[in-house]
C-alpha positions, -999 to +999 in steps of 0.1 A: +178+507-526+155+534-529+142+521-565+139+492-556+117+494-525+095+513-547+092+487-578+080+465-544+055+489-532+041+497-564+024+464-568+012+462-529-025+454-529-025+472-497-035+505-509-063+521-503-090+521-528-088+549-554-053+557-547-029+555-575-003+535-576+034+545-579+053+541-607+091+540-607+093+542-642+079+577-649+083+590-615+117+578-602+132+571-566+099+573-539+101+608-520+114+607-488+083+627-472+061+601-455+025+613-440+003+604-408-024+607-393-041+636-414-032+627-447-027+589-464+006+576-470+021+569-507+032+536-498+020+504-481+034+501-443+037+467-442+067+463-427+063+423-412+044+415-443+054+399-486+058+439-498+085+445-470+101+409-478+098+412-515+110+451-510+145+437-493+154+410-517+146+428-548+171+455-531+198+427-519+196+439-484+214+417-456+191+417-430+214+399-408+232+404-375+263+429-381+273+440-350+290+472-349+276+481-384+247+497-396+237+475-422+203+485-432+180+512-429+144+509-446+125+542-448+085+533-448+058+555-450+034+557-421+000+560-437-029+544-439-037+504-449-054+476-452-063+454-413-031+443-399-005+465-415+021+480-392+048+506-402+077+490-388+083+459-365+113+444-346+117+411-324+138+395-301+133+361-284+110+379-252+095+411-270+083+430-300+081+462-311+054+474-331+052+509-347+019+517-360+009+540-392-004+563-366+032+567-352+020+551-321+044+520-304+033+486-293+052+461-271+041+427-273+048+394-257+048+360-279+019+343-250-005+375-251-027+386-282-031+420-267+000+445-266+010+447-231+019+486-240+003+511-266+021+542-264+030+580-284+059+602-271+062+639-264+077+667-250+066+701-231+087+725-250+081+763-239+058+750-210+036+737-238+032+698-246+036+679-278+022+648-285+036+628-312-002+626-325-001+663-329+028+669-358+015+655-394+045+638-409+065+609-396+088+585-407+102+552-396+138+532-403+150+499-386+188+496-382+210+473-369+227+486-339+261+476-314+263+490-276+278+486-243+248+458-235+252+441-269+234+446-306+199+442-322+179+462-344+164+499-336+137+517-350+139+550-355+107+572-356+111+609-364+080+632-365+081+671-382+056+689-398+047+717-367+057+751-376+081+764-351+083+737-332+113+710-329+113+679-347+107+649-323+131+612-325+120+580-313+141+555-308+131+521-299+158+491-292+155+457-294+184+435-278+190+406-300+204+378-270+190+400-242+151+396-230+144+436-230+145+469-249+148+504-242+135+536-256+149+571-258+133+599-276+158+633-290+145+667-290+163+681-322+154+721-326+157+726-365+139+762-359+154+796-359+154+805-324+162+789-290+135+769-270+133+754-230+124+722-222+104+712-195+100+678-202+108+646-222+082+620-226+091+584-235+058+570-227+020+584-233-001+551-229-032+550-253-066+534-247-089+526-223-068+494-217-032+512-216-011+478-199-025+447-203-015+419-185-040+392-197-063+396-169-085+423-147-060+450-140-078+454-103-054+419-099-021+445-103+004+451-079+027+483-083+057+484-069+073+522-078+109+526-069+112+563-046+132+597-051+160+582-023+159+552-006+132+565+017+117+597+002+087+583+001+093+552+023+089+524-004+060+502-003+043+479-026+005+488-033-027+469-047-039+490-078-055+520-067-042+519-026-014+541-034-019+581-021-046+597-044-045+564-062-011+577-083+015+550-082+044+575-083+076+558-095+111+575-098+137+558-123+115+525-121+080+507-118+071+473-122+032+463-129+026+425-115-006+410-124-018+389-097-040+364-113-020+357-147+014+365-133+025+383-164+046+421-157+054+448-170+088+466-160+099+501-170+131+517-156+161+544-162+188+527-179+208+568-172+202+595-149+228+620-167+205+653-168+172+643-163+151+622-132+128+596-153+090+598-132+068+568-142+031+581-132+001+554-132-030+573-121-052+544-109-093+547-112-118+533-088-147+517-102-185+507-086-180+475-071-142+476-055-128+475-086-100+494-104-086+503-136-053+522-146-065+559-164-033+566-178+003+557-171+030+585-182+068+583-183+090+615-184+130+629-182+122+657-162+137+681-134+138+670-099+111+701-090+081+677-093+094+651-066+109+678-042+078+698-041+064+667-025+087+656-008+127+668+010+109+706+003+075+700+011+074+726+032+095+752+010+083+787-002+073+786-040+098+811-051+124+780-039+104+758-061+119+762-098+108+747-128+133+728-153+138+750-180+165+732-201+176+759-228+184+742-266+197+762-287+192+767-329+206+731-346+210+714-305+194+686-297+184+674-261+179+631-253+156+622-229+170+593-202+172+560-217+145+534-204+143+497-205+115+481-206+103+441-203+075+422-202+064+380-190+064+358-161+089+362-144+098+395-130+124+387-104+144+383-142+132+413-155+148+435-121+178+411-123+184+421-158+181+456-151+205+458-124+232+437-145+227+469-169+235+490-145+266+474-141+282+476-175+263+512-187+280+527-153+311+506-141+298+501-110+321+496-083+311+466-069+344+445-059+351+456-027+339+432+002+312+444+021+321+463+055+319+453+084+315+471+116+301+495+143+285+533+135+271+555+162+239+572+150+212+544+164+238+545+194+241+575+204+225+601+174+240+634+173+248+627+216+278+613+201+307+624+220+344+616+221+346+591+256+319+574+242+334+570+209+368+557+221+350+533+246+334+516+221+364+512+194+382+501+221+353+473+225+349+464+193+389+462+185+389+435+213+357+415+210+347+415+169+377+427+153+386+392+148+350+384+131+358+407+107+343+442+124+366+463+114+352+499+105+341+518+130+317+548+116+313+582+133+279+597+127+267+636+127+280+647+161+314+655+159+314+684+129+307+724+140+279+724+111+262+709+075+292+723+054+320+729+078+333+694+090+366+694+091+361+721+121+349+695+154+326+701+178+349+712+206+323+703+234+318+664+220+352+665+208+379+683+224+409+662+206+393+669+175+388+641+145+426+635+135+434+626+174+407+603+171+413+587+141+448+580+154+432+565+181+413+539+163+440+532+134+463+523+167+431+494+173+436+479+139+404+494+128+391+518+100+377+553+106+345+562+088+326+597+091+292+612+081+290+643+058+264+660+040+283+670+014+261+697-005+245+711+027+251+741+033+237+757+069+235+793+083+262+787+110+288+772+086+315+795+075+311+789+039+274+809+038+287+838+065+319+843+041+309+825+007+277+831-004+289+834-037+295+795-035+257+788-033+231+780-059+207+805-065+171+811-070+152+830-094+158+864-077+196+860-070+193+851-033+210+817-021+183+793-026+170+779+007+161+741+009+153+741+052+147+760+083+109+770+069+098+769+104+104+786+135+135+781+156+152+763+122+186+770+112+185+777+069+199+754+050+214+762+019+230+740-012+267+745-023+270+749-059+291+722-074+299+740-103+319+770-089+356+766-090+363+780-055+331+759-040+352+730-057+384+737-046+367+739-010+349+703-014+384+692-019+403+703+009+374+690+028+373+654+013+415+658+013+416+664+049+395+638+065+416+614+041+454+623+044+450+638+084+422+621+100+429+585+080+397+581+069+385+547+050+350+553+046+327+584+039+291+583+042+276+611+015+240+619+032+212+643+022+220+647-015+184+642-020+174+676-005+205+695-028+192+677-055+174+710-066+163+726-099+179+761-094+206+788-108+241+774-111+274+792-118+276+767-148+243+780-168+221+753-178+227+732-154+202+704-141+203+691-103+215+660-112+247+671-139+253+692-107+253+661-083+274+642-109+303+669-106+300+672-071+307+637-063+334+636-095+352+658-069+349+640-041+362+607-060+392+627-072+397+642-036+397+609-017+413+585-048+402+547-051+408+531-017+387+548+004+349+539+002+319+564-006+287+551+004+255+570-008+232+573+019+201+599+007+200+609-027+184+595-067+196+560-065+209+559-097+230+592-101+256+583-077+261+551-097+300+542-106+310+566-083+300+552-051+308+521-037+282+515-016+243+529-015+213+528+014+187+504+000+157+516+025+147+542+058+168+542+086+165+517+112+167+516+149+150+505+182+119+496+174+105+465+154+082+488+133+116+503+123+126+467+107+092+464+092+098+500+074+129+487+061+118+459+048+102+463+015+131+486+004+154+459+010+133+429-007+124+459-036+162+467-042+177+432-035+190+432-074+210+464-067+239+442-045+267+438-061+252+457-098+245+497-087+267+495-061+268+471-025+239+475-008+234+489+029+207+481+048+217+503+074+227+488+111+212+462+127+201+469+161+199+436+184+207+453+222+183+458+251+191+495+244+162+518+243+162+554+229+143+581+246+144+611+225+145+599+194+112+598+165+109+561+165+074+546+178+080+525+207+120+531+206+119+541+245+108+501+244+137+477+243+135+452+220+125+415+222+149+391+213+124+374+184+126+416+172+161+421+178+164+386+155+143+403+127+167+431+126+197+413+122+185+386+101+172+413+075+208+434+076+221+398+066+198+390+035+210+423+020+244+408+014+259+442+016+270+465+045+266+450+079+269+472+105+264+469+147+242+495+160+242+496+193+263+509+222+287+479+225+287+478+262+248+478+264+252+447+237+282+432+258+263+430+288+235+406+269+255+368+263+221+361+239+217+393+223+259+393+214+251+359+198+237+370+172+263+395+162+279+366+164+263+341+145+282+322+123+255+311+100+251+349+094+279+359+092+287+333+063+259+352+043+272+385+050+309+374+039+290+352+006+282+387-009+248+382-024+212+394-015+187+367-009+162+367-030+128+378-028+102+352-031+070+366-027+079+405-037+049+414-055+032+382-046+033+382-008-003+377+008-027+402+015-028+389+052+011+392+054+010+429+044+047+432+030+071+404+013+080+379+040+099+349+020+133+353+009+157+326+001+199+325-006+215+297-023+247+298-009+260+269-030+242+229-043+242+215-007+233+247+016+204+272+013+188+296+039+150+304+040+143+334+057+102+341+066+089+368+092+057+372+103+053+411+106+018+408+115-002+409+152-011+371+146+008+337+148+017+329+108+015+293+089+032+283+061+040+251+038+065+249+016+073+225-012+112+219-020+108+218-056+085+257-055+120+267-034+138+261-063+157+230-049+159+196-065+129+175-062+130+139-050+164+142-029+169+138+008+168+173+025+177+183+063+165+216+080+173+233+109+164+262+123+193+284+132+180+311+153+164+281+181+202+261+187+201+245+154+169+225+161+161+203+136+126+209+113+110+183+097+111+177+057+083+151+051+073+140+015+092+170+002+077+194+023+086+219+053+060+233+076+060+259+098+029+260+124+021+290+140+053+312+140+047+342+165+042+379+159+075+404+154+094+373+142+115+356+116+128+319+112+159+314+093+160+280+080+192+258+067+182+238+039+209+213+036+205+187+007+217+151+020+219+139-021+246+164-031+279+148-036+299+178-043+296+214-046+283+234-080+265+258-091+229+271-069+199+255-076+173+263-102+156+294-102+127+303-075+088+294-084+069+328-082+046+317-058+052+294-026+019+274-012+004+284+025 
């Protein structure tokens, strides 16, 4: 092929002027050396254009779609040409992929002249960065390409050139019947002596105008997915009103414009070694407006996100770097990324969590439990009379509605690491007694841990230090108890054989003695630390991996894991269940916490893993001692409606939690445990969706529309009002996604089923009070038999 490509080139009248032209006669086959930035190139980089199409047939290539096969790969030099020339260009029906003769990448959408994304790569290498502008040679190839998500056509950019420093790989992927790509970049050390890596970067946007969405980006909207489900409480943010003005995204971040209602989407497609960080450093400007400065994506070590946030308030010597080691002839890969671009973003997260699914084998079959846990009960007051009153309770009230597990939260174990030994002063019978107890009431035991924990009262740091991960002077590496009167807290290492034959007796025991069905797996967030492991050269996150590998193999397949804090997508296939947002509790600003982790993560149900909102609170109960504002307050009803109306829309884990005897006590208040109409969404499976994510009203502060399909005749419309003042809304049957022209019903199912008016295709809601939701059945008169939901959801709903 190699002759041939270069009897094509050789007449290209792309060349600069005064450069000689090739000649295949005299010269033979092209070199393979290809130059950048700091010389000109040999040969015309017209990859889209007649030399790259004349090139090809001349060489008989079959450009076609092989899957499984590599059928072609075109080398093309990346130098300088004529206006319009690019080095190497791939489509699909949603996006392309540019390459540059710089070496630089562009993403483009078919409706926009301007590339949404203009990008280099790079790594820090040594604790020095290199930009992919820095080395002088590069080189591009397009392949064809087969995966787990289906086949398309890659290129492939490798830069070289920098003395004693490793070559850097890009490799950009373009799915050819799926609307998104995904980027990776490979760290290959073809030097003489070993280097560390610090980080990998996938994306270093270029320009003054780094993401453009076709209009001001003041009009953006940010919404960066957090370390855990609420480490940093997840909140959607105008351009610019983040902290500092840094949108600080870990594994994800979608950019909505608000005016064109175009978006961009970026998020880790793995988490194997590395946490992906998405940084967009917003800039204010006279005249309250607001541009984006620069926009960075990186595989990195977990050091960055702790410092801010589980270990805030560590000492810096319990602070360490990654410093990934590659060897002579290794190679490291950074995280692979997807990325999307268009109109409708509630795709673009949808697509990304079907991803998940197949890259991981999420377990995601299981129903959804249902049930009672203790900690917005009783926190750590938990005690064993109290415990057995309310099994005893729920067995004969809402075991019949399908309530069934019955969750015991921290409380009952001696200390973080030690929990098969109970607290003997909460619980004298100890945990297989009780779990005997509750099997006998038909339900299914469920237990808190914090499996990597490790704290100064626990056996395993007064007789196994050994067991623990280390810091940089040798000394267990301490992750709490900075302050005063704290107990330390320590992490176990994963990696040591005896700290894993420990984690397994644990894991075992709680199984095969107690009968345990569910295990919540908390605080893996704050172990999720950078540090010295007995396996060397090992990240936080390959730790976490083979922590939890143990666990699985301790407890087998039929008893449910359910990641509470930690990376949300390390646990993935693993776990079977995942928190979604902040705990919850007595309080309504609790719910409204809650709430834009929910709405943000609605596209994890049922893909990463089935979502839990965490437990619904609807009881008169009121907490005295606990953090939440206002919990000593009890509840309204309209706020205990808000609480359980949002558990429901997750379509995952739906859990009571309140003392059941406070909550018996309350005919109203039960009802809503009750609630049929709820409880059909809960047992249907899916999360609502959405409406109004990233294009919710300034005035309503947070998303407040969500809507479920449940089948062609019935669908639910959820909107709160979480603001201080009564709330108006219209909304138009055909912007809900619904047939237009058909005969509608509504009623409203929290009021006794009263019906609401649907004139001229149109529902209206007038003045809906503070601390409030209204869930809505939508039942189309017009359907004559059940089918598949109804079309999609408009992006915006009127007011």
């Amino acid at each position: 092929m190699g002759s041939a490509v270069a009897v094509a080139l050789a007449s290209c009248r792309h060349l600069p002027p005064g450069r000689r032209r090739y000649d295949p006669k005299t010269e033979g086959s092209p070199p393979t050396k290809t130059y950048g930035r700091r010389d000109e190139g040999f040969f015309c980089p017209c990859a889209t254009g007649a030399c790259r199409q004349a090139a090809l047939s001349r060489a008989n290539v079959n450009d076609g779609p092989k899957f499984g096969y590599r059928v072609a790969s075109l080398v093309l030099a990346l130098g300088m040409c004529g206006a319009g020339a690019v080095a190497a260009s791939v489509h699909n029906s949603a996006l392309r992929v540019v390459v540059q003769p710089d070496g630089s990448y562009e993403v483009l959408i078919p409706h926009l002249a301007a590339p949404v994304l203009r990008a280099d790569i790079g790594a820090e290498i040594d604790h020095h960065w290199f930009l992919s502008g820095n080395y002088p040679e590069h080189r591009a190839r397009v392949e064809e390409f087969h995966g787990r998500l289906g086949g398309g056509r890659i290129v492939r950019v490798s830069f070289s050139g920098l003395t004693s420093t490793p070559v850097l790989i890009c490799n950009l992927r373009l799915y050819r019947n799926s609307p998104f790509g995904e980027i990776d970049v490979t760290v290959r050390n073809n030097t003489k002596k070993a280097v560390t890596i610090q980080a990998i970067r996938v994306v270093e946007a270029l320009g003054k105008t780094n993401i453009q969405l076709g209009a001001p980006a003041s009009r953006d909207r940010i919404l960066s997915d957090s370390f855990s489900e609420d480490d940093p409480k997840l909140r959607i943010y105008n351009l610019g009103a983040a902290p500092g003005a840094i949108h600080l995204g870990v594994g994800s971040q979608l950019i909505y414009n608000r005016q064109s209602h175009e978006s961009l989407f970026l998020g880790a497609l793995t988490s194997r070694r590395f946490l992906t960080i998405l940084r967009l450093q917003a800039q204010r400007k006279p005249g309250n407006r607001c541009q984006i400065a620069s926009f960075t994506v990186d595989s990195t070590g977990t050091t960055e996100v702790e410092r801010i946030g589980p270990m805030r308030d560590a000492p810096a010597d319990s602070l360490i770097p990654l410093n990934y080691s590659l060897s002579p002839g290794r190679e490291a890969s950074s995280e692979r990324v997807m990325f999307a671009a268009g109109t409708d973003y509630h795709a673009q997260l949808e697509e990304y969590g079907r991803a998940i699914r197949v890259l991981h084998h999420a377990r995601v079959s299981r129903a959804a439990p249902m049930g009672w846990w203790s900690w917005t009960a009783f926190y750590s007051h938990i005690n064993e009379d109290a415990a057995l009153t309310n099994a005893r309770w729920l067995g004969k009230h809402l075991k019949g509605l399908g309530f069934t597990y019955f969750h015991i939260d921290e409380g009952y174990d001696y200390a973080r690491g030690q929990y098969t030994t109970p607290d003997l002063q909460q619980f004298p019978k100890g945990m297989a007694w009780l779990g005997r107890q509750v099997a006998a009431l038909g339900l299914k035991l469920g237990v808190w841990t914090a499996p990597f924990e490790v704290s100064a009262r626990s056996s395993v740091y007064r007789n196994h230090r050994n067991w623990l991960v280390r810091d940089a002077r040798g000394k267990p590496l301490e992750i709490g108890g900075f302050h005063k009167g704290q107990q330390g807290t320590y992490v176990l290492d994963t990696t040591n054989p005896a700290a894993q034959k420990y984690l397994r007796q644990t894991y075992r025991t709680m199984v095969r003695d107690w009968g345990v069905k569910y295990i919540k797996l908390d605080f893996m967030e704050s172990t999720s630390v950078e540090g010295y492991y007995h396996r060397p050269n090992t990240t936080a996150l390959e730790a976490e991996r083979i922590g939890l590998e143990v666990i699985r193999e301790a407890v087998g397949n039929n008893v449910l894991l359910d990641k509470d804090g930690s990376p949300m997508l390390a646990p993935v296939g693993l776990v079977d269940e995942g928190r979604i947002s902040v705990d919850t509790g007595h309080s309504f600003w609790a719910s409204e916490e809650a709430e834009p982790g929910i709405a943000a993560r609605y596209y994890m149900n049922r893909n990463w893993f089935v979502s839990d909102p965490d437990a619904f609170t609807v009881s008169r109960q009121s907490i005295y001692d606990h953090s939440w504002p206002n919990s000593a307050t009890p509840l309204t009803l309209k706020e205990a409606q808000v609480s359980v109306v949002l558990a429901a829309l997750a379509g995952g884990m739906y859990e009571i939690g309140d003392d059941l005897l406070t909550l018996g006590a309350d005919p109203k208040r039960l009802a809503l445990a009750e609630n049929p109409d709820l409880l059909s969404m809960v047992r249907l499976g899916r999360s609502a969706t959405p409406v109004d994510l990233m294009s919710y009203r300034n005035r309503d502060e947070q998303p407040s529309i969500f809507l479920l399909h449940e089948n062609s005749r019935v669908t639910m419309l959820a909107v709160f009002n979480w603001t201080e003042q009564p709330r108006s809304h219209v909304f138009n049957v055909a912007g809900l996604g619904l047939p237009a022209g058909r005969s509608y019903h509504a009623y409203d199912v929290l009021d006794g089923n009263q019906p609401i008016p649907v004139q001229n295709g149109a529902l209206r809601l007038e003045d809906q009070p503070r601390h409030s939701v209204k869930l809505i059945k939508l039942i189309d008169d017009s359907a004559v038999r059940l089918g598949a939901p109804p079309g999609r959801r408009s992006r915006e709903c009127s007011e």
